[in-house]
C-alpha positions as CSV (number, residue, x, y, z in Angstrom):
1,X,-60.9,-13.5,-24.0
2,X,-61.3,-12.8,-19.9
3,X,-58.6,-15.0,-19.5
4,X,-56.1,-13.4,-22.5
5,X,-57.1,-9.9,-20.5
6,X,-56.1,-11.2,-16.7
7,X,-52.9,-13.2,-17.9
8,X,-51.9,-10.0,-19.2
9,X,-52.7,-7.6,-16.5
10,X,-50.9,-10.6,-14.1
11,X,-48.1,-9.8,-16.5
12,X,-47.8,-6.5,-16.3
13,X,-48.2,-6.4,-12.5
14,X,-45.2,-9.0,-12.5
15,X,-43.2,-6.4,-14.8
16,X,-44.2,-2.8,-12.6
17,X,-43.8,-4.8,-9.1
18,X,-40.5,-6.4,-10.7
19,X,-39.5,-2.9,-11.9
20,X,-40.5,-1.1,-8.0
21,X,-38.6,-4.0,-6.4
22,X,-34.9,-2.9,-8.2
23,X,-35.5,1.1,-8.1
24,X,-36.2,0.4,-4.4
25,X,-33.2,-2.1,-3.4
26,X,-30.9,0.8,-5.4
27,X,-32.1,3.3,-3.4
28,X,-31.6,1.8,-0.2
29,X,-28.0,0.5,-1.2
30,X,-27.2,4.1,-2.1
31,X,-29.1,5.5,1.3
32,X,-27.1,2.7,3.7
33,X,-23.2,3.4,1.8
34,X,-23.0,6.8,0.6
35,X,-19.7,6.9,1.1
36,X,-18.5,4.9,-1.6
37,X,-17.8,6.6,-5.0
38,X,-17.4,5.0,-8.2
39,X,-14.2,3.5,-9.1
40,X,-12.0,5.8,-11.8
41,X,-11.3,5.4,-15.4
42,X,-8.6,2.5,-15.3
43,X,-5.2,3.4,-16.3
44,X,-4.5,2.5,-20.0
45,X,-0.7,0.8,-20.1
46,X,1.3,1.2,-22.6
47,X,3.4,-1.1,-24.6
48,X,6.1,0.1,-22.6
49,X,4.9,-0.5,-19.5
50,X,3.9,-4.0,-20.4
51,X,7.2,-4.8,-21.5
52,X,9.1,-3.6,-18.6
53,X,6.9,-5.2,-15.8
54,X,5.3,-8.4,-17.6
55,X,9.0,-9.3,-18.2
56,X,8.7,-12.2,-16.0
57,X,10.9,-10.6,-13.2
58,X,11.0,-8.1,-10.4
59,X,12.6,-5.0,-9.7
60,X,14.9,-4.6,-7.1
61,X,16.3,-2.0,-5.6
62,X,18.8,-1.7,-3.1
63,X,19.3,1.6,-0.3
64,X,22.1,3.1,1.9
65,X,19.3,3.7,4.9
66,X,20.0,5.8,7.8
67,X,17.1,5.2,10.1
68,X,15.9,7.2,13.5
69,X,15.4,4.7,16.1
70,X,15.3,5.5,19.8
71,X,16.6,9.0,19.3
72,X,19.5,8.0,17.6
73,X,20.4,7.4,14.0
74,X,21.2,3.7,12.6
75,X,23.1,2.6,9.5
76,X,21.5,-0.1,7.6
77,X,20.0,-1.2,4.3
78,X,16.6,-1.3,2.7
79,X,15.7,-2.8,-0.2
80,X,12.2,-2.5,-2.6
81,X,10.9,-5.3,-4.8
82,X,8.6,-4.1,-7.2
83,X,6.3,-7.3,-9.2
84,X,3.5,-7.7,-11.1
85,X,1.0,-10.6,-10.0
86,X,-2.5,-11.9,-10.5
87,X,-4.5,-11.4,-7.4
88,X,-7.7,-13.3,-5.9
89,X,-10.2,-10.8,-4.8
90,X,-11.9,-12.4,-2.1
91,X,-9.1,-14.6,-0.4
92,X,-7.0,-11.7,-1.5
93,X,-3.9,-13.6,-1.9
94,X,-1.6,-13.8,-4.6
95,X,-3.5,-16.6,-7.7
96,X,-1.8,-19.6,-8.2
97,X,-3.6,-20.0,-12.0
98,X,-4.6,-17.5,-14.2
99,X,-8.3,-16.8,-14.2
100,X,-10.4,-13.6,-16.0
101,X,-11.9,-12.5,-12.3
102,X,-8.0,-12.3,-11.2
103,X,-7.0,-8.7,-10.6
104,X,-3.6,-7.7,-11.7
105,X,-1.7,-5.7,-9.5
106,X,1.6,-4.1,-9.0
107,X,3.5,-5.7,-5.9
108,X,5.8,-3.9,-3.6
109,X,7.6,-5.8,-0.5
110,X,9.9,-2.9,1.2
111,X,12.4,-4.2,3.8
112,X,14.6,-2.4,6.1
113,X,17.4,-4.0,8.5
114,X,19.3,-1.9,10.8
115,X,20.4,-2.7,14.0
116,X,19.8,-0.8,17.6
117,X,23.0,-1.7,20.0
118,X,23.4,-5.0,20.5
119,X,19.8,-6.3,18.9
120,X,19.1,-6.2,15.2
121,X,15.4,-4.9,13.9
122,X,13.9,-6.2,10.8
123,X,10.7,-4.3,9.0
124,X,8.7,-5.6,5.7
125,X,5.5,-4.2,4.3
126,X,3.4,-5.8,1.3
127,X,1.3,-3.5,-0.8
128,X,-1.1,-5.0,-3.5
129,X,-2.1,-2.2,-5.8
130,X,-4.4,-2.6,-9.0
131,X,-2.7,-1.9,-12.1
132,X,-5.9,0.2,-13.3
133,X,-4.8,2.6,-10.5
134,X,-8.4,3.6,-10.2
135,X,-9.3,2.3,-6.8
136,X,-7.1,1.9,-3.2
137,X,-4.8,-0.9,-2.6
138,X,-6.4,-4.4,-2.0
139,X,-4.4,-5.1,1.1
140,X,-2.0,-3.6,2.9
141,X,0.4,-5.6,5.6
142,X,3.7,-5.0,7.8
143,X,5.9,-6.9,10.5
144,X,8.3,-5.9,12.7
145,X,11.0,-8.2,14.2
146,X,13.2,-7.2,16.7
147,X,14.8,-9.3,20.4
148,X,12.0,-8.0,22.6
149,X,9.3,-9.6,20.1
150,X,7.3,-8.9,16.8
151,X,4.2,-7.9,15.5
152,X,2.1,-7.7,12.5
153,X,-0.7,-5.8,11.2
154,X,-2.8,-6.5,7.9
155,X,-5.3,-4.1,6.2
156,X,-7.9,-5.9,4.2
157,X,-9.7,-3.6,1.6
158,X,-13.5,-5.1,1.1
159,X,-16.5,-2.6,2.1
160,X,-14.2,-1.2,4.4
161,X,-10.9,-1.4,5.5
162,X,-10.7,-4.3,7.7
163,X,-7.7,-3.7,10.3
164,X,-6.1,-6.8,12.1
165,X,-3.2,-5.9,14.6
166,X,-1.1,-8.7,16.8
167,X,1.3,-7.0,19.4
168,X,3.2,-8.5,21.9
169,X,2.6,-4.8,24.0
170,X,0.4,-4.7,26.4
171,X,-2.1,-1.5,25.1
172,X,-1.9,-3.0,21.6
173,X,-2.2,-6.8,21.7
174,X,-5.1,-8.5,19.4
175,X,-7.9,-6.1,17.7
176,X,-10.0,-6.5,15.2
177,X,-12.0,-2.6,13.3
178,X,-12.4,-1.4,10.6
179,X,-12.4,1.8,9.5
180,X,-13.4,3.8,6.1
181,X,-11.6,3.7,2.9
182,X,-9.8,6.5,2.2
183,X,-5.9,6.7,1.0
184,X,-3.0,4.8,2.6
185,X,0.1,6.0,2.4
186,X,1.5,2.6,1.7
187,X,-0.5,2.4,-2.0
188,X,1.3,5.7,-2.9
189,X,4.7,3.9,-3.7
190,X,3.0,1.9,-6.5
191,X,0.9,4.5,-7.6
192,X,3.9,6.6,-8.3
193,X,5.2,3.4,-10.2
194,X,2.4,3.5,-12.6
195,X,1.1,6.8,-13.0
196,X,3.0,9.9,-10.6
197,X,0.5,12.3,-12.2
198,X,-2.5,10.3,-10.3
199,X,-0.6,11.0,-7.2
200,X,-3.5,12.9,-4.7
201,X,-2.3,16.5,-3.9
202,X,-3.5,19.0,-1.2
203,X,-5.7,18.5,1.7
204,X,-6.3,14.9,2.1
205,X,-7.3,12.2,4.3
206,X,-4.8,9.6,4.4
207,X,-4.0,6.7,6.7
208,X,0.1,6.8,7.7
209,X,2.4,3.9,6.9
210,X,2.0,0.7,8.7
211,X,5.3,0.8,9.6
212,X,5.0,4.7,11.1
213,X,2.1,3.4,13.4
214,X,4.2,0.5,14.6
215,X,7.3,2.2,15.2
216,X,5.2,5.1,16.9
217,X,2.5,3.0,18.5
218,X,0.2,5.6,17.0
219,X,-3.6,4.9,16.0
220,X,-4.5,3.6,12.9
221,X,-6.7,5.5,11.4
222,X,-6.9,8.2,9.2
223,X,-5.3,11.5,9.7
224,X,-5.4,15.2,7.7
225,X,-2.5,15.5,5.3
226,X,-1.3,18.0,3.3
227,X,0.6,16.5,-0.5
228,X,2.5,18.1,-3.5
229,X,4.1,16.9,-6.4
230,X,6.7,19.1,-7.9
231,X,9.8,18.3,-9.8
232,X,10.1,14.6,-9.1
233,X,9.4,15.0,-5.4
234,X,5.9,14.1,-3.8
235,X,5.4,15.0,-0.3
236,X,3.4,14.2,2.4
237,X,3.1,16.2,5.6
238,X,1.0,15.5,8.5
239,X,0.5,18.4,10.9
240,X,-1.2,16.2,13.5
241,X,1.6,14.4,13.2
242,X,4.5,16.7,13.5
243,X,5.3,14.0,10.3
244,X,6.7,14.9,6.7
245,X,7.7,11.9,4.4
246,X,9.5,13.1,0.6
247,X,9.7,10.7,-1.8
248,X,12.5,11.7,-5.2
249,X,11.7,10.1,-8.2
250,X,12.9,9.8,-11.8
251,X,9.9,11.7,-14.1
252,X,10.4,9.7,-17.0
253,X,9.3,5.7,-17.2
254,X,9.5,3.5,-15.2
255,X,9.9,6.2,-12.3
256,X,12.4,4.8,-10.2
257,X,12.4,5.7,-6.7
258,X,16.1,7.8,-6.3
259,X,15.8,8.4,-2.2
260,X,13.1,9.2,0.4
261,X,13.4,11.4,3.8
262,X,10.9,10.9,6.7
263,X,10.9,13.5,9.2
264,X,8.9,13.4,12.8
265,X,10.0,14.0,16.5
266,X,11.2,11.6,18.8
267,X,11.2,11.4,22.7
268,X,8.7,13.5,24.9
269,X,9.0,17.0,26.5
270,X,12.7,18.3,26.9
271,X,14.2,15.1,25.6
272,X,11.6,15.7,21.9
273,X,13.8,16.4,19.3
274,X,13.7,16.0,15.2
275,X,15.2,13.3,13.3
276,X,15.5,12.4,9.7
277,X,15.5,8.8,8.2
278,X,16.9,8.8,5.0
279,X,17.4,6.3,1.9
280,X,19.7,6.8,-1.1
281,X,19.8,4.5,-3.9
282,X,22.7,2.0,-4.4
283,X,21.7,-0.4,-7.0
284,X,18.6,-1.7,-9.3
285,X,18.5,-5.2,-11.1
286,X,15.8,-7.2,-13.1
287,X,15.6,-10.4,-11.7
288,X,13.0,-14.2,-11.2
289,X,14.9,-13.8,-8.0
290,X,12.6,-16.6,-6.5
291,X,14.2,-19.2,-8.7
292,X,17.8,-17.5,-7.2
293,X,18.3,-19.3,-4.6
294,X,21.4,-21.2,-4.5
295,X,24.7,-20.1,-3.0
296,X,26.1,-19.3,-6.3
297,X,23.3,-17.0,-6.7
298,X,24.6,-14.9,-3.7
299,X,26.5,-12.6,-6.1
300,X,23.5,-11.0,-6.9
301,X,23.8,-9.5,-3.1
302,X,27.0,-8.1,-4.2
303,X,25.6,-6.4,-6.9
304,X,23.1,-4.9,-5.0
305,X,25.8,-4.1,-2.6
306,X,23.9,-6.0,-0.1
307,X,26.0,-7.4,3.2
């Protein structure tokens, strides 16, 4: 009997210090991270959003782009390439099989090439947004090309935004910080995509594009922001900045991106003055364009009236 009693006092010591342990490590978890909030409802797609992007093929569309460069305005073309993929959330890179821990996002690679005098530039940035549009992009990265050198900078999303930057300037070379998750500007063109209604309005915190901080050599890092959404346009200014980007959209599915205008002063003292790079839609086609890749599948360029 003594011993039926002590097993199951043992027992329910076991159970209490068990129970003492969890409420404790929750506690703690919540007292060191505070920041983070839970993730939103995800997005329920519909049948017709399934059938439009699990098609088995991008979307591509192509821009007239008139881009501010130096202080001067430059013809060229961009072009954005909308996908859906399976994603691997710890490598975070794009899954090779299918697997139920995969996480489906919605791709976009937007390039621009223009040229400045005699040298050409070339500019791509990769977003890697969630479907269920209820959390920030997984990663988040941009290159730049051009005669006097490249760089590259890659945002990692994990318990905080992880931020590696290669430079061939002198200020910027190699870093490694992070910095706290909070919006990027970047996710907003596939957020649009799935949902515009989702799209954060007023007073926000929001980290610019990768390609603005580049181009600029400005910090990465969050800055204040002001958005609205009216009419099929969403806009972003940044007072900070001195910064305004508007983004026109179709409002009815899928919510093609029509144009964009990016607005922010170039040069210093007298020389300052405002510019406005602009993009107006030529062309859209549903394509596998990775398996077009022979020269008879050039023609697709000329559809997208592509040089």
């Amino acid at each position: 009997m003594k011993k039926i009693v002590l097993t199951l006092i043992i027992c329910a010591f076991t159970l209490i210090s068990c129970k003492e342990t969890v409420e404790t490590t929750s506690q703690v978890s919540e007292f060191l991270r505070p920041e983070i909030e839970p993730k939103q409802p995800k997005s329920m797609l519909s049948n017709t959003f399934k059938d439009y992007w699990y098609a088995g093929e991008a979307e591509i569309t192509s821009y007239k782009l008139e881009q501010e460069r130096y202080g001067e305005i430059r013809d060229g073309e961009a072009v954005l390439v909308f996908v859906t993929e399976d994603f691997l959330p710890k490598v975070q890179v794009k899954a090779d099989n299918y697997s139920e821990n995969n996480i489906p996002v919605l791709k976009l690679n937007a390039t621009k090439k223009f040229n400045t005098g005699i040298y050409p530039y070339s500019i791509m940035q990769s977003t890697f947004f969630p479907v269920a549009n209820n959390e920030h992009a997984i990663k988040i990265s941009a290159s730049v090309q051009e005669w006097c050198g490249h760089v590259y900078t890659q945002l990692n999303n994990r318990e905080q935004f992880e931020i590696s930057s290669n430079s061939y300037f002198q200020g910027e070379a190699d870093q490694n910080f992070n910095i706290e998750e909070t919006w990027t500007e970047n996710e907003l063109w596939t957020k649009l995509r799935i949902d515009p209604n989702s799209l954060p309005t007023g007073e926000i915190s929001i980290v610019p594009s990768l390609e603005y901080t580049r181009l600029k050599h400005k910090t990465i890092k969050a800055y204040n922001a002001f958005a609205s959404l009216e009419n099929g346009t969403y806009t972003l200014n940044y007072p900070e900045l001195n910064r305004s980007l508007k983004i026109n959209f179709n409002t009815t599915f899928p919510f093609e991106i029509l144009s964009w205008e990016e607005t922010s002063i170039t040069g210093y003292g007298a020389s300052a003055k405002t510019l406005t790079t602009k993009a107006t839609k030529l062309q859209t086609i549903k394509s596998a364009y990775w398996n077009k890749n022979t020269n008879a599948d050039e023609s697709l360029r000329t559809t997208l009236k592509l040089k």
